[in-house]
Backbone as a chain_set.jsonl record, in Angstrom:
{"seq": "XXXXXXXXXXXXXXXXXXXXXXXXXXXXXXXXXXXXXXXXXXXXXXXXXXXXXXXXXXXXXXXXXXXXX", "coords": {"N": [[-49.804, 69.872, 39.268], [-49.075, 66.502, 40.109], [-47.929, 63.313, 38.507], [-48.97, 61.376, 39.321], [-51.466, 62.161, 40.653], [-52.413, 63.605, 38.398], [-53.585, 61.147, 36.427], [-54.789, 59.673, 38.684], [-57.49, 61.659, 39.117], [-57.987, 61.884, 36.374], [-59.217, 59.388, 36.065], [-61.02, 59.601, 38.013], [-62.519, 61.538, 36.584], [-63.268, 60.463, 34.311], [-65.46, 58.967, 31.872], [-67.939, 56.507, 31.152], [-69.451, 54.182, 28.708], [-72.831, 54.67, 28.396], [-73.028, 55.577, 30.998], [-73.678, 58.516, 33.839], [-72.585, 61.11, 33.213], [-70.044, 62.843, 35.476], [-70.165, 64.526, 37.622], [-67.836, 66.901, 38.603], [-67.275, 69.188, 39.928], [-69.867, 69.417, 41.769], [-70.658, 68.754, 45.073], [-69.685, 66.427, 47.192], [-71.312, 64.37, 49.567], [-71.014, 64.824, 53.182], [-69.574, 62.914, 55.529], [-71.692, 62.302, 59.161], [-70.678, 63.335, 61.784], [-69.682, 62.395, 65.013], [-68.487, 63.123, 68.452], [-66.825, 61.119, 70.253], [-67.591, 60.762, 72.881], [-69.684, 61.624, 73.277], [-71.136, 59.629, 72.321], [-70.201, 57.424, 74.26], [-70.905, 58.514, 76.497], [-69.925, 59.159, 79.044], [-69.478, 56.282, 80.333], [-67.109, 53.526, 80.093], [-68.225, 51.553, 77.973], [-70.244, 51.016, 75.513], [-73.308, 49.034, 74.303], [-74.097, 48.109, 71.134], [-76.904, 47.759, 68.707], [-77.088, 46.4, 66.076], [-79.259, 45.837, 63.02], [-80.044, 43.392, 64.14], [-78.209, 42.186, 65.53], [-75.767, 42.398, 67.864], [-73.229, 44.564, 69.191], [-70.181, 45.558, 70.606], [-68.585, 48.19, 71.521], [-65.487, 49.822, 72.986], [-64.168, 52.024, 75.086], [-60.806, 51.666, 75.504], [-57.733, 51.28, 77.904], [-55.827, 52.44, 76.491], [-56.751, 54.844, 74.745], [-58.116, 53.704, 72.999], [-60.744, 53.116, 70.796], [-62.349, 50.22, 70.124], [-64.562, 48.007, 68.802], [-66.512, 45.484, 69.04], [-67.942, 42.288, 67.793]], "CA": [[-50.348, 68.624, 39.805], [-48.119, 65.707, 39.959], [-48.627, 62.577, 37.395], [-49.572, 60.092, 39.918], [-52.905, 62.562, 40.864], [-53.421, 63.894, 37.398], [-53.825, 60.178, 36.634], [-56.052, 59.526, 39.877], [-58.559, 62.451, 38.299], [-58.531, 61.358, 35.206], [-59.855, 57.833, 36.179], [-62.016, 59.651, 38.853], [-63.731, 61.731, 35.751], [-63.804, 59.251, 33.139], [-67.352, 58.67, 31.647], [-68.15, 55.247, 30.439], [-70.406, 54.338, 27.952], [-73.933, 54.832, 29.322], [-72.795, 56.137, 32.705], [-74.041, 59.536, 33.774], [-71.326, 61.737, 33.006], [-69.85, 62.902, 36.782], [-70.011, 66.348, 38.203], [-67.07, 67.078, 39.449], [-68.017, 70.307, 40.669], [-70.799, 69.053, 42.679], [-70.401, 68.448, 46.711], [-70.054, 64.905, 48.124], [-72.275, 64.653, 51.007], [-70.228, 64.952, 54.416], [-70.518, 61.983, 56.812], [-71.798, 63.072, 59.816], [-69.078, 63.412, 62.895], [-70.237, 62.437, 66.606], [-67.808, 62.807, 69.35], [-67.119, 59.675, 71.402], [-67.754, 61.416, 74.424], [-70.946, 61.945, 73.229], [-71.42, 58.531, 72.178], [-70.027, 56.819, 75.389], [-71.768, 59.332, 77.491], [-69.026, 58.692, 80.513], [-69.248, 55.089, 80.439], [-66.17, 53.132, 78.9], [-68.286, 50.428, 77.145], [-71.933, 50.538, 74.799], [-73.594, 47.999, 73.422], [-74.782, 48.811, 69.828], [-77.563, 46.806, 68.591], [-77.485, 46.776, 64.098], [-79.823, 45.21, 62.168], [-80.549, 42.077, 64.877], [-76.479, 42.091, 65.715], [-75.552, 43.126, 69.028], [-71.711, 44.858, 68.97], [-69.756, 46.205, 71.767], [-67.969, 49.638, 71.478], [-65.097, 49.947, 74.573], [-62.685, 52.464, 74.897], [-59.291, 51.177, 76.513], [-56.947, 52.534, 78.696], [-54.792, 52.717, 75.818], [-57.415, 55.704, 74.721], [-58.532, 53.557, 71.417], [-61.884, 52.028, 70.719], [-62.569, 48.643, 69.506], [-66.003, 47.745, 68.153], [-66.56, 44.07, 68.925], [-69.51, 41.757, 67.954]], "C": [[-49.401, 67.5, 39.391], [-48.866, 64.523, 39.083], [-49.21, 61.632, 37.988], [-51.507, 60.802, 40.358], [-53.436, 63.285, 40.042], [-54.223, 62.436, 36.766], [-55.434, 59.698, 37.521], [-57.572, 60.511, 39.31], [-58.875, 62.451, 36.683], [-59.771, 60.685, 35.062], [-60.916, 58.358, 36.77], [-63.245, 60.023, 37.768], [-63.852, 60.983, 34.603], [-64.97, 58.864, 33.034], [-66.953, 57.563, 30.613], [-69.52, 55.321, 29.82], [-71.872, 54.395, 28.344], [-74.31, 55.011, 30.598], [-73.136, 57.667, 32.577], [-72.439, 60.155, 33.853], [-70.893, 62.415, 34.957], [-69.403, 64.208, 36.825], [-68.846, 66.811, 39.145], [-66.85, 68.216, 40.244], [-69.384, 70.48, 42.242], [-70.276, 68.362, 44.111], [-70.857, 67.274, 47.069], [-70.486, 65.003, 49.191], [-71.331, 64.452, 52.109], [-70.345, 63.505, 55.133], [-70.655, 62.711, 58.003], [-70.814, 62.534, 60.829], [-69.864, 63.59, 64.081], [-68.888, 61.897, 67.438], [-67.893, 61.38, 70.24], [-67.569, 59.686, 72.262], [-68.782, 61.406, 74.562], [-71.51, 60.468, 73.461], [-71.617, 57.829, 73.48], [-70.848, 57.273, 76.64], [-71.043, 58.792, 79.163], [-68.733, 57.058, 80.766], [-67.691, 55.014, 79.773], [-66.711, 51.807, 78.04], [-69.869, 50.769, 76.832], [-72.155, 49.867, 74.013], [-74.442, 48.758, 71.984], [-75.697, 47.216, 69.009], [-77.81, 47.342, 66.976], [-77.89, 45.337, 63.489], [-79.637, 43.226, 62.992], [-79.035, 41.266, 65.638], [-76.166, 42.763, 67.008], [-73.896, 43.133, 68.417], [-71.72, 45.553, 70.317], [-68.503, 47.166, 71.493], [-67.194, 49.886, 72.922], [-63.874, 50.903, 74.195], [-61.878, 52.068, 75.834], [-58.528, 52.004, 77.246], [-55.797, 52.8, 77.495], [-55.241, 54.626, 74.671], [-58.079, 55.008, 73.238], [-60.156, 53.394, 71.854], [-61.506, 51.055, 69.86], [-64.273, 48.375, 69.679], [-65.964, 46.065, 67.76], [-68.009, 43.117, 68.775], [-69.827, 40.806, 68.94]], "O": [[-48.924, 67.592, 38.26], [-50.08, 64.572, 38.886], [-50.0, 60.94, 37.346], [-52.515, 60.095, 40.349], [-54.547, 63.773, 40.251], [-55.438, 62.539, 36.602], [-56.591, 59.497, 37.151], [-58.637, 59.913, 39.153], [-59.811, 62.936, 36.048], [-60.813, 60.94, 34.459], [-61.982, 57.888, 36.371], [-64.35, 59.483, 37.714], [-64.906, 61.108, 33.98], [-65.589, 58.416, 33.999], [-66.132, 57.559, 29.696], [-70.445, 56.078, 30.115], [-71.798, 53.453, 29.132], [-75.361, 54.775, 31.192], [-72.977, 58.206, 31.482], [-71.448, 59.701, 34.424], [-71.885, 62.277, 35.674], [-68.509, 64.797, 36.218], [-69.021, 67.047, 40.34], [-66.189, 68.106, 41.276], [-69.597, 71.255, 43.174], [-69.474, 67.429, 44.068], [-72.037, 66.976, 47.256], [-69.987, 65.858, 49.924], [-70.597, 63.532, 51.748], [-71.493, 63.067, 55.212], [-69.939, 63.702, 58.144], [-70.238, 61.453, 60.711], [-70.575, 64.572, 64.293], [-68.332, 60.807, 67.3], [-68.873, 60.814, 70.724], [-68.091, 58.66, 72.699], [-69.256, 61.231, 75.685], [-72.154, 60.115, 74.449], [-72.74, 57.581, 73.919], [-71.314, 56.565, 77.533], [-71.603, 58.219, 80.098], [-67.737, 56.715, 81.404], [-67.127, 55.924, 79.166], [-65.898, 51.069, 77.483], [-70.679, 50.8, 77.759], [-71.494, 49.815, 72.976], [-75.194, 49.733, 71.976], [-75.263, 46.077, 68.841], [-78.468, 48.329, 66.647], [-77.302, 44.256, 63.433], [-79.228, 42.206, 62.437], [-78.918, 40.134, 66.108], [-76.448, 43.961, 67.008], [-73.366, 42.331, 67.647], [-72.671, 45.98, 70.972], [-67.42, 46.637, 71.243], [-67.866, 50.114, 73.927], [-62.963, 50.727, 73.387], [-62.231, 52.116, 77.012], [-58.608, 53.233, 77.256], [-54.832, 53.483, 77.837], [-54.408, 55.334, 74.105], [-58.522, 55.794, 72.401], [-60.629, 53.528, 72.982], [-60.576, 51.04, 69.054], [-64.955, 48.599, 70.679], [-65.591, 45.518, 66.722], [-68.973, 43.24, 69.531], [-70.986, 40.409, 69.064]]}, "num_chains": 1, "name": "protein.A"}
């Protein structure tokens, strides 16, 4: 392992004083993964409505998205 990411895991398991010690063994939860395709559902633009916020989700002809409020 090289010194710049024995370093990085050091710091990651380092237990501070009244911190639960950290399982590094234990599985970080996944995020979950939804196709765009899915998302867009053929359109190229949905509005997404969070927490009283309307946003607009468009994919381009350049093939990106952009997520605009």
């Amino acid at each position: 392992m090289s010194a710049q990411l024995n370093s990085l895991h050091k710091a990651q398991t380092r237990h501070w004083k009244g911190a639960a010690p950290i399982d590094s063994a234990r599985a970080v939860p996944q995020s979950r993964v939804l196709d765009s395709a899915h998302i867009l559902a053929g359109q190229r633009e949905v509005i997404i409505e969070h927490e009283g916020v309307v946003y607009r989700l468009r994919h381009t002809k350049n093939g990106k998205l952009i997520l605009t409020k």
